[in-house]
PyMOL Python script that loads the backbone (N, CA, C, O; Angstrom):
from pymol import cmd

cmd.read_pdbstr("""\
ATOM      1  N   UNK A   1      48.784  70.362 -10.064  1.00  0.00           N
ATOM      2  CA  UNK A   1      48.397  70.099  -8.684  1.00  0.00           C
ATOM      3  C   UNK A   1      49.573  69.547  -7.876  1.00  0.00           C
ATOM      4  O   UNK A   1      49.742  69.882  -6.704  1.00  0.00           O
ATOM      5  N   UNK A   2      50.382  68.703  -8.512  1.00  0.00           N
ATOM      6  CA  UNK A   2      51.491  67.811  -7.863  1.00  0.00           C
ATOM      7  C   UNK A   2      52.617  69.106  -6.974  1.00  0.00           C
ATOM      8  O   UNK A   2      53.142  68.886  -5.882  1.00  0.00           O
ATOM      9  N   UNK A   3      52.795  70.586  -7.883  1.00  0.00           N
ATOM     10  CA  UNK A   3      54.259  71.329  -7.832  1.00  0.00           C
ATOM     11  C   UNK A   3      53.328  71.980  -6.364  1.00  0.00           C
ATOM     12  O   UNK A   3      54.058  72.470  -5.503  1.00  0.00           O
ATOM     13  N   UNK A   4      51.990  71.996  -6.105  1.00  0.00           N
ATOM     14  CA  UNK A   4      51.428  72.587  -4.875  1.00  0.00           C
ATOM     15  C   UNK A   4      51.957  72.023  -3.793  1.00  0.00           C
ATOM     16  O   UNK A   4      52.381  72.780  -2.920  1.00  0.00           O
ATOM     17  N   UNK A   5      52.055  70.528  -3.597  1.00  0.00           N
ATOM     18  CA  UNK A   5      52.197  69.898  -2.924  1.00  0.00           C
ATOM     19  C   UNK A   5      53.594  70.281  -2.257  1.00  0.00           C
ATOM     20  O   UNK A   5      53.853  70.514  -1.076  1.00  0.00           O
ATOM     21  N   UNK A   6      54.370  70.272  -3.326  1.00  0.00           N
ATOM     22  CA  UNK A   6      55.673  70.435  -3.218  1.00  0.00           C
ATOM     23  C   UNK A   6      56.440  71.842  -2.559  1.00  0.00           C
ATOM     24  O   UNK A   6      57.638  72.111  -2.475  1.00  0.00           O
ATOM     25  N   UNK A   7      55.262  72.590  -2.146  1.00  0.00           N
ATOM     26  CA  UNK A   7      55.772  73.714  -1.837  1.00  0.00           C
ATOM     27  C   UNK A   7      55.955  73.412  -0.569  1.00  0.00           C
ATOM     28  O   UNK A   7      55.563  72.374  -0.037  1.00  0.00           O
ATOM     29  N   UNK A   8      56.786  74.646   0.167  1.00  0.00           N
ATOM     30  CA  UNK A   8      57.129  74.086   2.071  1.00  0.00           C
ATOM     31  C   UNK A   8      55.963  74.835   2.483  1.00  0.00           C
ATOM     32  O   UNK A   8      55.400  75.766   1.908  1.00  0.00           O
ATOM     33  N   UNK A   9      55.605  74.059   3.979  1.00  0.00           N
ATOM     34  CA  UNK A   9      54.416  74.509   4.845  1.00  0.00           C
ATOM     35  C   UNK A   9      55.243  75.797   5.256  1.00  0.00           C
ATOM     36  O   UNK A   9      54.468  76.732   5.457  1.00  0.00           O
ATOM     37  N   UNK A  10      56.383  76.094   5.418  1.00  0.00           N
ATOM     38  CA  UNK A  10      56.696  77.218   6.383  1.00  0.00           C
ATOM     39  C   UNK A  10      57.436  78.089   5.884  1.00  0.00           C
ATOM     40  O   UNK A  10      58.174  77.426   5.155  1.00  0.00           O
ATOM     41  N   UNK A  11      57.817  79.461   5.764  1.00  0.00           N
ATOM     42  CA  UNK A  11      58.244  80.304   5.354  1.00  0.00           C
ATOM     43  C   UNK A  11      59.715  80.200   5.864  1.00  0.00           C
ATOM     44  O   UNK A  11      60.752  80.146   5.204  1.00  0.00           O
ATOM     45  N   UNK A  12      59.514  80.183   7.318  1.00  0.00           N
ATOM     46  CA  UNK A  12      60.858  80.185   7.805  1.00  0.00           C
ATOM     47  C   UNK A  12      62.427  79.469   7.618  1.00  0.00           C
ATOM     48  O   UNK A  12      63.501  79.799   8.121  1.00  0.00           O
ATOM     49  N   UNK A  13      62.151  78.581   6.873  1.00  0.00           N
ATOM     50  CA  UNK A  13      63.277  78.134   6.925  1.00  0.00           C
ATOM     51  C   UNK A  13      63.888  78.631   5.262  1.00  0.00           C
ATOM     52  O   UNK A  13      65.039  78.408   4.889  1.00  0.00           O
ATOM     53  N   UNK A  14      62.924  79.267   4.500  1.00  0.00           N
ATOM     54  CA  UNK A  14      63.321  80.146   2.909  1.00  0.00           C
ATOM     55  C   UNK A  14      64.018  80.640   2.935  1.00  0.00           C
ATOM     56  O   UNK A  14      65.063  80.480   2.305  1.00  0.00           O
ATOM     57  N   UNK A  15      63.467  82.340   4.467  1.00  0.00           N
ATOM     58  CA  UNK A  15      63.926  83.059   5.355  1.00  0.00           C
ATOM     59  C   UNK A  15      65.581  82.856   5.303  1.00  0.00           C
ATOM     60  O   UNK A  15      66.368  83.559   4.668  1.00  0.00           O
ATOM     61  N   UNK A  16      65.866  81.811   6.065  1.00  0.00           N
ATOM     62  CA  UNK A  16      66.873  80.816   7.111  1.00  0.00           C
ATOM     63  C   UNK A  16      67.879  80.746   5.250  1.00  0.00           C
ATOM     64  O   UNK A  16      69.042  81.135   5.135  1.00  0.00           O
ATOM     65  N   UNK A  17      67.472  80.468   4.675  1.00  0.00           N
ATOM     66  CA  UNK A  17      68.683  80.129   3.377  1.00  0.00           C
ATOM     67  C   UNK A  17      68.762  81.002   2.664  1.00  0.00           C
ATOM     68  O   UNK A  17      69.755  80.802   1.965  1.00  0.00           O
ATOM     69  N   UNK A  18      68.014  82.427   2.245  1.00  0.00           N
ATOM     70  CA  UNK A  18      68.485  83.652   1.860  1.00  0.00           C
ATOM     71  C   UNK A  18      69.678  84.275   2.883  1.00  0.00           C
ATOM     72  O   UNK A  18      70.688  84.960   2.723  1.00  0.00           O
ATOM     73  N   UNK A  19      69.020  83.679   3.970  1.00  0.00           N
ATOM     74  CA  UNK A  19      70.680  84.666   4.643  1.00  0.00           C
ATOM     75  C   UNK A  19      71.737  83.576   4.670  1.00  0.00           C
ATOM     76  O   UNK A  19      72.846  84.110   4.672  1.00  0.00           O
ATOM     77  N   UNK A  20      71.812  82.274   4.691  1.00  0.00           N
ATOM     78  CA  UNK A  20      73.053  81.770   4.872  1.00  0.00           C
ATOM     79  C   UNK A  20      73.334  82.138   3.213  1.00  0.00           C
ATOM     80  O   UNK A  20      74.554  82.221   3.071  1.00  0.00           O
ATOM     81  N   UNK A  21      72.640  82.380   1.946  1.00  0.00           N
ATOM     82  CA  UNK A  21      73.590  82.364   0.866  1.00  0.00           C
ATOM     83  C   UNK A  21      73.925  83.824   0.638  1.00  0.00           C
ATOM     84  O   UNK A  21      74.424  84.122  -0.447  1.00  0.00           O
ATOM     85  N   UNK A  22      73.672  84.903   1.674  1.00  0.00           N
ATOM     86  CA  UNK A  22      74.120  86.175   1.783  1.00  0.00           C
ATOM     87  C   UNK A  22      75.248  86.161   1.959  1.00  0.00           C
ATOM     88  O   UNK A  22      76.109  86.537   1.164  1.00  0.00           O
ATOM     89  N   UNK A  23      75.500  85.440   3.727  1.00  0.00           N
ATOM     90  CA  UNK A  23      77.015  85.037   4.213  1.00  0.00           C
ATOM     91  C   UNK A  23      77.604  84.055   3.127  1.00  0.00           C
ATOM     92  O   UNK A  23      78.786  83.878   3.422  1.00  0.00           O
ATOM     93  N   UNK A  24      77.385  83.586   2.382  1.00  0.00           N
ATOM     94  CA  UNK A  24      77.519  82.715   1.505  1.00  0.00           C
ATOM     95  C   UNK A  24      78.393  81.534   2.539  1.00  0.00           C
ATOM     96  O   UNK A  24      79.600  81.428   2.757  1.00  0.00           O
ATOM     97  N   UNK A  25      76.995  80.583   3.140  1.00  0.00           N
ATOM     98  CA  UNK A  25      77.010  79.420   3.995  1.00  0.00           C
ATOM     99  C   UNK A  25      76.684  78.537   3.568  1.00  0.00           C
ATOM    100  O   UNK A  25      75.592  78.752   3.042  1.00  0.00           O
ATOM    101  N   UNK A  26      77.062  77.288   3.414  1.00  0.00           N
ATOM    102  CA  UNK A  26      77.057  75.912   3.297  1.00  0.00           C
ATOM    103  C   UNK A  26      76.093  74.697   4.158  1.00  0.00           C
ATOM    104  O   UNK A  26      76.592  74.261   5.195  1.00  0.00           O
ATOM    105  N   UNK A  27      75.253  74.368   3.893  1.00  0.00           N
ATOM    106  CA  UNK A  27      74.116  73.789   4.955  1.00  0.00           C
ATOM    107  C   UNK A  27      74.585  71.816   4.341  1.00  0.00           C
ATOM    108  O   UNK A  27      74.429  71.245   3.261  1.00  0.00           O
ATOM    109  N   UNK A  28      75.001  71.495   5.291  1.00  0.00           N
ATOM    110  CA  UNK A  28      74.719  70.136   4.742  1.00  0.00           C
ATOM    111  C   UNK A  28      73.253  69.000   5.644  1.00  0.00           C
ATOM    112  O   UNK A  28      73.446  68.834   6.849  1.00  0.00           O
ATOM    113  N   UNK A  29      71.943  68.322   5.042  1.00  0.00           N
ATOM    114  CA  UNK A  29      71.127  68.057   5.687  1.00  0.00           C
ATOM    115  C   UNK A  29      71.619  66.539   5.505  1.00  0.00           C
ATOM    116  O   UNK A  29      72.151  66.009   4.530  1.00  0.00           O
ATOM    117  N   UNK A  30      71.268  66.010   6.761  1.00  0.00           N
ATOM    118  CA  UNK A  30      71.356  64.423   6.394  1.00  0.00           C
ATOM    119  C   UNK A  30      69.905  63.942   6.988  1.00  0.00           C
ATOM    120  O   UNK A  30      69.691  64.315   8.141  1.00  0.00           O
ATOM    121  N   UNK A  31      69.424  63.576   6.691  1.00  0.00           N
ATOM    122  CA  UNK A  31      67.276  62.948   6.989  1.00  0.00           C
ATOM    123  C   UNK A  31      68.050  61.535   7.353  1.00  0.00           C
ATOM    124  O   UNK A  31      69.134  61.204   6.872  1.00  0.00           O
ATOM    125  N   UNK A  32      67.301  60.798   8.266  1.00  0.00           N
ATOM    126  CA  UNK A  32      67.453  59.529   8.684  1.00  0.00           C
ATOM    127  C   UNK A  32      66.207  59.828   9.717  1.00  0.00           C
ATOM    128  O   UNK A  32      66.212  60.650  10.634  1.00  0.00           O
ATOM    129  N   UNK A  33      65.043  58.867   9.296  1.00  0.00           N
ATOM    130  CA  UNK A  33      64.107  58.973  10.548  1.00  0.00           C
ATOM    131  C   UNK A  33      63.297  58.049  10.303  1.00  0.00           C
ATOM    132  O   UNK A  33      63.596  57.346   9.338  1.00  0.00           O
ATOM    133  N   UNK A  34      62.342  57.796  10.860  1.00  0.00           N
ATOM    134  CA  UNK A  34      60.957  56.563  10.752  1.00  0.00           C
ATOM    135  C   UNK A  34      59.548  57.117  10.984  1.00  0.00           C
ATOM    136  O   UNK A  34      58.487  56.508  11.121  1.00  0.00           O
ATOM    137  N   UNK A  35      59.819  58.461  10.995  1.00  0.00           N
ATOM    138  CA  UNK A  35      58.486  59.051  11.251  1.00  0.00           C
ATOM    139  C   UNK A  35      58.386  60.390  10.056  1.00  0.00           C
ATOM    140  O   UNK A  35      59.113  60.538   9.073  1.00  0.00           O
ATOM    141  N   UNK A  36      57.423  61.138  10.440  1.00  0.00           N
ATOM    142  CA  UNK A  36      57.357  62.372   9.022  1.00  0.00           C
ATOM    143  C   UNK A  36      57.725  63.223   9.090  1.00  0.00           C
ATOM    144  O   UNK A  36      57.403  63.947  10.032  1.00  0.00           O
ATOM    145  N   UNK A  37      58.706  63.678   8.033  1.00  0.00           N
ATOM    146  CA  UNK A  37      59.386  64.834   7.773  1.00  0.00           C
ATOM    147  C   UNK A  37      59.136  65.604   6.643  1.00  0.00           C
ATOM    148  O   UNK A  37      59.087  65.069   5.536  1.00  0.00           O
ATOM    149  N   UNK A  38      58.920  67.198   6.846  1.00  0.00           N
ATOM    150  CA  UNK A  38      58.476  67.181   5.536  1.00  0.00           C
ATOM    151  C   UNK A  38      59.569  67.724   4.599  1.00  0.00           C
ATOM    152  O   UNK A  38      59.912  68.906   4.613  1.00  0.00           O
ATOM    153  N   UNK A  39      59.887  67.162   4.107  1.00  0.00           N
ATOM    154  CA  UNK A  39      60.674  67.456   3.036  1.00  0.00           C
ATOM    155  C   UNK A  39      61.193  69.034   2.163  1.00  0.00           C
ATOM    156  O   UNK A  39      62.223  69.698   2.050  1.00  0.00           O
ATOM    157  N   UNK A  40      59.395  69.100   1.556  1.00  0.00           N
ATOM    158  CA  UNK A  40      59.824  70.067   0.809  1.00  0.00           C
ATOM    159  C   UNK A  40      59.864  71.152   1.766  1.00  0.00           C
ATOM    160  O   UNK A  40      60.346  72.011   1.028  1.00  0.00           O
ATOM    161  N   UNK A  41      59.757  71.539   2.512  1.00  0.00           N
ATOM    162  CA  UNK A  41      60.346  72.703   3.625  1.00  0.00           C
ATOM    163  C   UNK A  41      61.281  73.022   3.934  1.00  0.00           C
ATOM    164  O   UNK A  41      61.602  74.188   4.162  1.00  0.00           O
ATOM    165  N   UNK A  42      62.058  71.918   4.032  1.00  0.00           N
ATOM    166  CA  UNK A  42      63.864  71.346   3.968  1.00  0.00           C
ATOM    167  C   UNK A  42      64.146  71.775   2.930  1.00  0.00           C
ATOM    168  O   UNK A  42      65.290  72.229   2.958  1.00  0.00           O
ATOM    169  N   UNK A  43      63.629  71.879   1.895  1.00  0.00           N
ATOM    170  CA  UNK A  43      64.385  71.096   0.357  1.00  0.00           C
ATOM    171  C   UNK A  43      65.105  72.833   0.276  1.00  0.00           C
ATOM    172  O   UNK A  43      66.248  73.001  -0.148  1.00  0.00           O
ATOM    173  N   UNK A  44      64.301  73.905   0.711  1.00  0.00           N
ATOM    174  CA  UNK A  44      64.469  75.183   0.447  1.00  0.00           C
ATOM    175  C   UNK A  44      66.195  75.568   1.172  1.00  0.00           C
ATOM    176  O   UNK A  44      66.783  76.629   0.964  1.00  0.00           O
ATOM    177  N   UNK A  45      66.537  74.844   1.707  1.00  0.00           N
ATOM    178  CA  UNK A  45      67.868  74.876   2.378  1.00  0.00           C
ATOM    179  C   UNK A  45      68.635  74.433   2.092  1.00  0.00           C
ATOM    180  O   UNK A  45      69.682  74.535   2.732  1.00  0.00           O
TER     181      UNK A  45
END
""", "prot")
cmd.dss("prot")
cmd.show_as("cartoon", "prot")
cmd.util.cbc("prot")
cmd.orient("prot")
C-alpha cells in the first residue's frame, strides 16, 4: 500500500524527464518551502 502512495499524481513531469535524459539534461531540484509539495511527482525528475 505504502509504494501507491509513492507514485506521482501527474504524468507530466515523467513526460518532462524522458526527454531531458534523451538530450541527456541535468535537472538540479532544490525544495525549500512551508507549505505542500508533492514530492513523489518531483522525485521522477
Amino acid at each position: 500500500e505504502a509504494h501507491k502512495l509513492l507514485q506521482p499524481a501527474d504524468k507530466t513531469l515523467k513526460e518532462m524527464a524522458i526527454e531531458f535524459a534523451e538530450y541527456q539534461v541535468c535537472v538540479d531540484v532544490f525544495i525549500t518551502t512551508q507549505s505542500y509539495v508533492d514530492i513523489a511527482s518531483i522525485s521522477v525528475i
